[in-house]
C-alpha positions in Angstrom: -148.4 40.5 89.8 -146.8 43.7 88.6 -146.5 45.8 85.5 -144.8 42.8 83.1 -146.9 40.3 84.2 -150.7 42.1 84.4 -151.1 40.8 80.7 -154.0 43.1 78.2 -157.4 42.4 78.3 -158.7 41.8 74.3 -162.3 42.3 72.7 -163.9 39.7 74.5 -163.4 41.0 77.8 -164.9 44.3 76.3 -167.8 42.4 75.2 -168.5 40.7 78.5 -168.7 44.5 80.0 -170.8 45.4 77.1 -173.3 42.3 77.5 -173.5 43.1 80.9 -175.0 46.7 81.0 -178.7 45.6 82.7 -181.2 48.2 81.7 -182.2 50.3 85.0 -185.2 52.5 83.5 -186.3 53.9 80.4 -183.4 55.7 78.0 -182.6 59.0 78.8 -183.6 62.0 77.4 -180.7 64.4 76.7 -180.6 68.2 76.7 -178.0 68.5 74.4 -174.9 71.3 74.0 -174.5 72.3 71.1 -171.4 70.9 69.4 -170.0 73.8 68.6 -169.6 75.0 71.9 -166.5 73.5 74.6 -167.6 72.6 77.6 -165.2 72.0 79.9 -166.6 69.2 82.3 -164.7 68.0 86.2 -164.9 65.3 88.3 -164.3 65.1 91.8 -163.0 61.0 92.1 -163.9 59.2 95.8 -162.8 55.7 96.4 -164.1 52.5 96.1 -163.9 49.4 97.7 -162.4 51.0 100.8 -159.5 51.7 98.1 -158.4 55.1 100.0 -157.5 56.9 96.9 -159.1 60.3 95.6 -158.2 62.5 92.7 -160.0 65.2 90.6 -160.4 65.0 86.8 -161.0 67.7 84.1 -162.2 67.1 80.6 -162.3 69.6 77.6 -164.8 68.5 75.2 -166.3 70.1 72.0 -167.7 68.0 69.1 -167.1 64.0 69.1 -163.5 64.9 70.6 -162.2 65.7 73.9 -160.2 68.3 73.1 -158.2 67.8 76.5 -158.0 65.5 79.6 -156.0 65.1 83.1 -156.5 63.2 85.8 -154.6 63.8 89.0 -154.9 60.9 91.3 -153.3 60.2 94.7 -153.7 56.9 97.7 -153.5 54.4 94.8 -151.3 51.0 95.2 -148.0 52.2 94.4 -146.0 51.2 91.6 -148.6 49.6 89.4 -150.3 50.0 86.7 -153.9 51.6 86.9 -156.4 51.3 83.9 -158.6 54.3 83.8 -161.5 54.9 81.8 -164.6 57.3 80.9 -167.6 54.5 81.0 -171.4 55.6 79.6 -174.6 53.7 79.2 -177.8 54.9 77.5 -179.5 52.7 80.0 -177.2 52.7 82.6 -177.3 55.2 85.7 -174.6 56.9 84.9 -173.6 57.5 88.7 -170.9 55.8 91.0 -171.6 52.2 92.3 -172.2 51.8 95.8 -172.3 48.0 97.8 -176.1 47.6 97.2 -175.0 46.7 93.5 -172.5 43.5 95.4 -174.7 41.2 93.7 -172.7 38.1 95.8 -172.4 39.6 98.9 -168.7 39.3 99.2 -168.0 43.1 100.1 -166.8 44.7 97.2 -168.1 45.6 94.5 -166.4 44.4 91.0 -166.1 45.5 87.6 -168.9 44.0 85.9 -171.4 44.8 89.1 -170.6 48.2 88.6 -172.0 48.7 84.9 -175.8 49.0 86.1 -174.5 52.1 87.6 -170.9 53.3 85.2 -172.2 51.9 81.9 -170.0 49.9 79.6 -166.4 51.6 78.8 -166.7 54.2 76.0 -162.7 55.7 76.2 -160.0 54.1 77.3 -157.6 57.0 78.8 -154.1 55.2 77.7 -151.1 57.7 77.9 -150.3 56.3 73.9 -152.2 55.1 71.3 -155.6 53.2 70.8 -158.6 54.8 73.0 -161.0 52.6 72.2 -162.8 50.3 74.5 -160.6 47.5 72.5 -158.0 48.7 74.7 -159.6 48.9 77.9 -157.6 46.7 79.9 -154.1 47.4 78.5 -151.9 47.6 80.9 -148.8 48.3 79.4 -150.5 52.1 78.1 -151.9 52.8 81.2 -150.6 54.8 84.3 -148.2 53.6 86.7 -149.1 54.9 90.3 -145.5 56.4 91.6 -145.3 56.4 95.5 -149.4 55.3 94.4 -149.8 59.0 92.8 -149.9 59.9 89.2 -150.8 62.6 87.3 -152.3 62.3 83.6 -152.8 64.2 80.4 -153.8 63.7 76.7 -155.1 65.9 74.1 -157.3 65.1 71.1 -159.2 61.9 72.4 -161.7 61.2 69.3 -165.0 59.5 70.4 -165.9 56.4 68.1 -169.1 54.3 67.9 -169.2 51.7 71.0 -171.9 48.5 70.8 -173.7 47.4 73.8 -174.5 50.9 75.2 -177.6 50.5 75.0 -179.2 52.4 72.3 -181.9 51.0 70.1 -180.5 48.2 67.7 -179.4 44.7 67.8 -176.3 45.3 69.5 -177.1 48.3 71.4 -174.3 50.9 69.5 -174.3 54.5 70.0 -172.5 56.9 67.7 -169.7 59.1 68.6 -172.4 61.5 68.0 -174.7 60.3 70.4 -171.6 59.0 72.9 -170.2 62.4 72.6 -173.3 64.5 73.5 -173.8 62.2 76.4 -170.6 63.0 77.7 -171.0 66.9 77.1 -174.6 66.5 78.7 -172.3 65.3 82.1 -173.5 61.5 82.2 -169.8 60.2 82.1 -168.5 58.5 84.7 -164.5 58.0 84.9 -163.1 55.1 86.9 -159.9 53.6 87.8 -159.0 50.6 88.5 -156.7 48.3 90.5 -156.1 48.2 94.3 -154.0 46.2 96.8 -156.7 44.4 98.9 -154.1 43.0 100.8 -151.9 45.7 101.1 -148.6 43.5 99.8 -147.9 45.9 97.3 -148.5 44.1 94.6 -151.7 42.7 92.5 -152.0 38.6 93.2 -154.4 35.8 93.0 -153.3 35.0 96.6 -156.4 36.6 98.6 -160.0 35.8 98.8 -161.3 37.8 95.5 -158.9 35.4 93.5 -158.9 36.1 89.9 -160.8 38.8 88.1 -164.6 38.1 86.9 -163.2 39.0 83.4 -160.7 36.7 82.6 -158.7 33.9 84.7 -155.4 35.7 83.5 -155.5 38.6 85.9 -156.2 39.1 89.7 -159.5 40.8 90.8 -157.2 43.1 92.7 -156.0 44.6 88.9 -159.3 44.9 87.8 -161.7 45.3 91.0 -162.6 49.5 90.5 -160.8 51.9 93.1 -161.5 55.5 92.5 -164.8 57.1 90.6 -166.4 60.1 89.9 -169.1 61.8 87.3 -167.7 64.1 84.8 -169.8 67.1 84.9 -170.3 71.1 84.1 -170.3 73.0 87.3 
């Protein structure tokens, strides 16, 4: 499946991420920044799922917007198209996954396991328009790996409130206010997704992960997470 056929994901994908953020302890405190002050905030990405890929990240933030972003990233299936995003959760770990959340025991760890420790998509890092987590899964504004490298950047990335993050409420939504100071605090986690299990070059329904846990229209390879890391002041 490549880059015209990997169709976008819609709102109910996002909300199947959203209901599935398990709460893992009691909400965190946060020492906040103050919002007047930028904090610039890196990541160093390391693979998952035996994906082979690394990268670094840096983020800019001050206020509710992230002022600036890049993402350099390198080992990822080449030629296709790799959603990216900055997840959070109030209640979430706010770490990398590791196999001990492979709730099925099949060896890999899959978008929706991950959440206990990522949290529920907050920004969706498209090269144009949208950034919300109403975007999170659309392929056509994401990153195409060239040679399975690419390098990203994007300015002026407004926070917005997100349900199901866990906050106190009927549907769990945090604030940009809240999201944002979160993120400045250095509980983000960015992840990218898609990888070539069977190293065909292409994403496919032909292997033994089948289609994705989020929708029947997409291959788990286009959605499985490859590369992670914690966005952080150091």
């Amino acid at each position: 499946m490549n880059r015209k056929s990997v169709v976008a994901l819609g709102a109910s994908a996002v909300a199947l991420i959203a209901a599935t953020t398990l709460a893992v302890g009691p909400a965190q405190a946060h020492n906040s920044k103050s919002e007047e002050k930028t904090v610039t905030l890196t990541a160093k990405l390391k693979q998952l799922n035996a994906s082979g890929a690394s990268g670094t990240a840096t983020a800019v933030v001050r206020g509710e917007t992230i002022k600036h972003i890049e993402v350099h990233a390198r080992g990822l299936t080449p030629d296709a198209p790799h959603a990216q995003h900055i997840h959070y959760g109030e209640q979430a770990m706010n770490e990398c996954p590791t196999l001990k959340l492979d709730a099925n025991d099949d060896g890999r760890v899959n978008t929706v396991e991950g959440v206990p420790a990522y949290g529920p998509v907050v920004v969706s890092l498209n090269t144009s328009g949208d950034t919300t987590p109403a975007s999170f899964l659309d392929v056509t504004r994401f990153p195409v790996s060239k040679d399975g490298s690419y390098n990203y950047s994007r300015h002026n990335i407004k926070f917005t409130d997100v349900a199901g993050t866990g906050y106190p409420g009927a549907d769990g939504t945090g604030t940009a206010k809240q999201i944002a100071e979160a993120i400045r605090d250095g509980e983000g986690v960015l992840v990218i997704h898609g990888l070539d299990y069977d190293e065909n070059g292409t994403y496919n329904f032909s292997n033994p992960e089948g289609a994705s846990e989020l929708t029947p229209d997409l291959p788990a390879e286009a959605t499985d997470p490859a590369v992670c890391g914690v966005l952080e002041e150091r």
